[in-house]
N, C-alpha and C positions, 0 to 999 in steps of 0.2 A: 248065757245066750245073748247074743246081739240085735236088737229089735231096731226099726228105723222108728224115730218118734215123727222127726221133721214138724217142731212146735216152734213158736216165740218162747221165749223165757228171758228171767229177767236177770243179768249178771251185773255185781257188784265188783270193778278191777280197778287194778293200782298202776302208776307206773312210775316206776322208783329211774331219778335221773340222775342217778351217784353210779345205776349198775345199766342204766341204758334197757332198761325191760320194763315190758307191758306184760302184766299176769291179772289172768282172769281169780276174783278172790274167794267169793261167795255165789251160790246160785239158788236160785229161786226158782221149785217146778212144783207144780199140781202142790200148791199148800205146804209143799218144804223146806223148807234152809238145809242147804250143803255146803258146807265148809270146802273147799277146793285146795288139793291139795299139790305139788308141785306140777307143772306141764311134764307130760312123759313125752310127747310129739307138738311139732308143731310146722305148719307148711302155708305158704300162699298160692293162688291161683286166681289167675285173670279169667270172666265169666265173660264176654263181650267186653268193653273197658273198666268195668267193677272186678277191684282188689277185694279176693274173698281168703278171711283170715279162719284156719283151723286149729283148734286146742286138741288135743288127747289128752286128758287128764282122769285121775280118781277123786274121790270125798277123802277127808283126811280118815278116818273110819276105814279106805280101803274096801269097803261095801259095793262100790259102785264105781262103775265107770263110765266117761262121759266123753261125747264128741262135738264140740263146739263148734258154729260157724258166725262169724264178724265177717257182715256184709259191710264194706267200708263204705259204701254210696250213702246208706241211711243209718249206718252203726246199730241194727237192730241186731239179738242174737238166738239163733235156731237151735235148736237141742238135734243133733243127729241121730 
């Protein structure tokens, strides 16, 4: 089941400049650590003139699945 959280949360990402990618690594919610596990999707869109960055990813576990948003104006990240 797909639920909207729509929270702050706190992501740990890398961005490796040998392969030219930003990948979100670890996430932090309600008291957990999740390992992040490859991007399945990923998309931009302009909100008014804020670039708004989208993850679709799972936890390496496969347990869960998660929908990321990177407001690029204040780099904060939302849990969808």
């Amino acid at each position: 089941m797909k639920a909207k959280i729509n929270q702050e949360v706190s992501v740990v990402s890398y961005y490796s400049a040998r392969h030219k990618r930003f990948t979100p690594y670890l996430l932090h919610w309600q008291n957990n650590d999740y390992l992040l596990a490859k991007v399945d999707y990923y998309h931009t869109f302009l909100e008014g003139r804020e670039r708004q960055h989208i993850f679709e990813l799972t936890d390496k576990a496969e347990t869960m699945w998660f929908r990321l948003r990177l407001d690029s104006s204040n780099l904060h990240w939302v849990l969808r």
